[in-house]
C-alpha positions in Angstrom: 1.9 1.4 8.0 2.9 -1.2 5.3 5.0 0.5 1.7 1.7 -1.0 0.2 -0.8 0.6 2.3 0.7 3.6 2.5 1.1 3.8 -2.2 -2.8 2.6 -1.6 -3.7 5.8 0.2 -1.2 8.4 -1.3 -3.5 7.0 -5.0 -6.4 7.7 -2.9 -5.8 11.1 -2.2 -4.7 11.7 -6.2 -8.3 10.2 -7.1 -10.2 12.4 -4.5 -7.9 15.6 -5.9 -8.6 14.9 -9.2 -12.4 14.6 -8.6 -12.3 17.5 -6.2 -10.9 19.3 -9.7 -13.6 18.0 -11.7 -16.2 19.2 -9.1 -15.0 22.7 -9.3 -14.3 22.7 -13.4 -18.2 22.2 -13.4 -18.9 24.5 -10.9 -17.3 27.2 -13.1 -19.1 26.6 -15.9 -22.2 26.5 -14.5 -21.9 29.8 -13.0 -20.9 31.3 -16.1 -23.9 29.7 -17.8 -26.3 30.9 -15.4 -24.8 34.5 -15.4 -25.0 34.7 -19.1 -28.8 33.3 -19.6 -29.6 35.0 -16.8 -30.8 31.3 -14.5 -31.2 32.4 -11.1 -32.2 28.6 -10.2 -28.8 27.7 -11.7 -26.9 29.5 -10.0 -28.7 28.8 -6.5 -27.9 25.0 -7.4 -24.0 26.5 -7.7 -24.3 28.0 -4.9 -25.4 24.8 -2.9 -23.3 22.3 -4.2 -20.1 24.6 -3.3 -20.7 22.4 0.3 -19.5 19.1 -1.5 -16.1 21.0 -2.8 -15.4 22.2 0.7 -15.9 19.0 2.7 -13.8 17.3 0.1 -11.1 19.9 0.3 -11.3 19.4 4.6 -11.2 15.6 3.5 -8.0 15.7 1.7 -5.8 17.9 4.0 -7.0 15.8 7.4 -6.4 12.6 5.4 -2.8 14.4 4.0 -1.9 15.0 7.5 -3.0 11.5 8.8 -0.5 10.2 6.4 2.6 12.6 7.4 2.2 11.7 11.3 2.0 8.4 10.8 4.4 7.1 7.3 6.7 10.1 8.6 7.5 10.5 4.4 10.3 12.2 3.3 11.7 13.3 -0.4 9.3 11.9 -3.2 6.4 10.4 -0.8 6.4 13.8 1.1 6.0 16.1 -2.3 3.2 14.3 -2.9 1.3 14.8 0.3 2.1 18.8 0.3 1.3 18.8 -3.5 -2.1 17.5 -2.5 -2.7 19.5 -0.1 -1.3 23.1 -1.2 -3.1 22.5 -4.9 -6.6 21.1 -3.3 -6.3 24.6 -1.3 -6.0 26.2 -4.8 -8.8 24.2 -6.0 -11.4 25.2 -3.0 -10.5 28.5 -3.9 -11.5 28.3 -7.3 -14.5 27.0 -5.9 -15.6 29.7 -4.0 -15.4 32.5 -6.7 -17.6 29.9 -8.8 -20.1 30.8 -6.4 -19.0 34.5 -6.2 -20.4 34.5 -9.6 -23.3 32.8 -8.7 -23.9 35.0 -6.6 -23.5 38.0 -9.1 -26.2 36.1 -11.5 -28.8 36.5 -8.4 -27.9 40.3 -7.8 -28.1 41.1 -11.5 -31.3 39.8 -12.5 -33.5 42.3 -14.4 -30.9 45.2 -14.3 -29.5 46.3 -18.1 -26.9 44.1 -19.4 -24.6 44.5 -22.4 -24.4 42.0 -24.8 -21.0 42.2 -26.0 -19.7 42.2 -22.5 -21.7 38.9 -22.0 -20.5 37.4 -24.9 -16.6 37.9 -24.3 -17.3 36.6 -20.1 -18.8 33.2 -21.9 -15.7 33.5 -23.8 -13.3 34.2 -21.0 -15.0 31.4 -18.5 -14.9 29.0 -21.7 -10.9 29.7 -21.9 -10.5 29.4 -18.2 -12.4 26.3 -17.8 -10.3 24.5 -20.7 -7.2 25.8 -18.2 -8.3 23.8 -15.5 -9.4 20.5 -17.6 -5.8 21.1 -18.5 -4.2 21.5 -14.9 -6.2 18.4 -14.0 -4.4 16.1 -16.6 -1.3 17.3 -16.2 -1.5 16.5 -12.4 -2.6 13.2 -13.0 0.9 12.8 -15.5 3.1 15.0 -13.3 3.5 16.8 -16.6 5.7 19.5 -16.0 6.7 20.7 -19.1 2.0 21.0 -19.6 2.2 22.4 -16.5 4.6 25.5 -18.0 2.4 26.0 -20.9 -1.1 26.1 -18.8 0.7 28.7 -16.7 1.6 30.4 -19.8 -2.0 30.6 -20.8 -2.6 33.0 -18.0 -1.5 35.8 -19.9 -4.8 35.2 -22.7 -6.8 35.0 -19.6 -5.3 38.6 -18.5 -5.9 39.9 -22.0 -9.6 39.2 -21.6 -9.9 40.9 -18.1 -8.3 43.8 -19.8 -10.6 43.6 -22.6 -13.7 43.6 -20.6 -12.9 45.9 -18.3 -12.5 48.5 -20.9 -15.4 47.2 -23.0 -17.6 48.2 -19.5 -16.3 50.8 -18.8 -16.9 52.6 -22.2 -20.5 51.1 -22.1 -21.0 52.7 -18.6 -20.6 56.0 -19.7 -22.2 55.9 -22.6 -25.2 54.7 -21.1 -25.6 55.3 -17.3 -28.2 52.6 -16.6 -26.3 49.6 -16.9 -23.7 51.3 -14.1 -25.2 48.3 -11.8 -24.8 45.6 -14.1 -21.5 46.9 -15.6 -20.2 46.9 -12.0 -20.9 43.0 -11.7 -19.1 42.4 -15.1 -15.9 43.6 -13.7 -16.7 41.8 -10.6 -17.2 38.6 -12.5 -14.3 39.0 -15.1 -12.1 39.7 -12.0 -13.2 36.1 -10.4 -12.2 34.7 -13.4 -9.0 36.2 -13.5 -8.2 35.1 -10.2 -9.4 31.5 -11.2 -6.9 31.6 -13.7 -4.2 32.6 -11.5 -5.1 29.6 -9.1 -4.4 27.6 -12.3 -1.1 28.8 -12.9 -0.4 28.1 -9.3 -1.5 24.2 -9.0 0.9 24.3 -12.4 3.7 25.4 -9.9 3.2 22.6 -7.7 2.8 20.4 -10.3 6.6 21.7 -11.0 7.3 21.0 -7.6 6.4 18.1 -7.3 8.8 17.0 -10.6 11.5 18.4 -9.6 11.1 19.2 -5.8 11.6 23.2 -6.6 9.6 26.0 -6.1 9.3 28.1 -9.2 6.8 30.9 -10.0 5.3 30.8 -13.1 2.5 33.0 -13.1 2.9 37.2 -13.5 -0.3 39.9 -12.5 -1.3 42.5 -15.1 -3.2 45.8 -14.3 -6.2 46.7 -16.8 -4.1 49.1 -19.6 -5.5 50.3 -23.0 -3.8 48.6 -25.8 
């Protein structure tokens, strides 16, 4: 494989990441929508589309291994291949808990809900969405030093879980009938959360991929009364 063809198709498989990303920042924030206004037709289209983010995902690691049997890559060349391919996993992820929310929106429909729970979710998927825009860029720059403060933005994301988890909670036993829906808000702040720690880790490889080390940036946090 010519030096050319080969910087033709490593550019490739940037493009299709990045587009990936922008497939599954949607997907988030449709799923969130439909949740919070209650669109069960939404949510099926969610649900649905989550087929595209897979099949690009399978795209990008057979085309990523294609490109290691037969360029051989080493140093720079091969952090870029296993940058693509470890953060596109990350991605695919995110993906499917876009769709575990969808999912949630289907199973909730006419039970109870709790308004102020809602309205800090919308918040929480808003923050997290603006996380992965973020990710997305700084990939495309190998922006490390972005890539530190996305991952840093984890810890707002972990204040919201904790937030709404205790905002349900309380709600639950105040008023026993919104047990069921209550029990999908922690689901769905808790696929957010995870979201966000996906983030943090595609801004790890993004470090990786700067400097050619591995380095964790991202730190878990149980629900605790502040």
């Amino acid at each position: 494989m010519l030096r050319s063809q080969f910087e033709e198709d490593l550019l490739n498989l940037h493009n299709q990441f990045y587009e990936m990303g922008m497939m599954v920042s949607s997907a988030i924030h449709k799923s969130v929508k439909a949740y919070v206004k209650h669109d069960k037709q939404l949510a099926k289209e969610v649900i649905a589309y989550d087929d595209h983010i897979n099949e690009l995902e399978i795209s990008l690691e057979k085309r990523s291994f294609e490109m290691i049997a037969l360029q051989q890559p080493v140093t720079t060349d091969l952090r870029n291949i296993i940058t693509v391919m470890k953060a596109s996993s990350d991605l695919e992820r995110m993906g499917d808990h876009a769709v575990s929310i969808a999912k949630s929106t289907i199973r909730v429909k006419g039970q109870q809900r709790i308004a102020d729970v809602e309205k800090e979710i919308s918040d929480m998927s808003d923050y997290v969405k603006k996380m992965v825009d973020n990710v997305l860029v700084a990939y495309v720059k190998t922006d490390q030093k972005d890539a530190r403060m996305i991952a840093q933005m984890d810890e707002k994301v972990n204040k919201y879980y904790n937030d709404i988890y205790y905002m349900t909670i309380d709600s639950m036993k105040e008023n026993p009938e919104t047990v069921i829906s209550g029990t999908e808000y922690l689901y769905v702040a808790q696929y957010l959360e995870r979201i966000g720690d996906y983030v943090t880790n595609i801004c790890e490889w993004i470090v990786y991929l700067a400097t050619g080390k591995i380095t964790e940036l991202g730190s878990s946090q149980e629900p605790k009364r502040e």
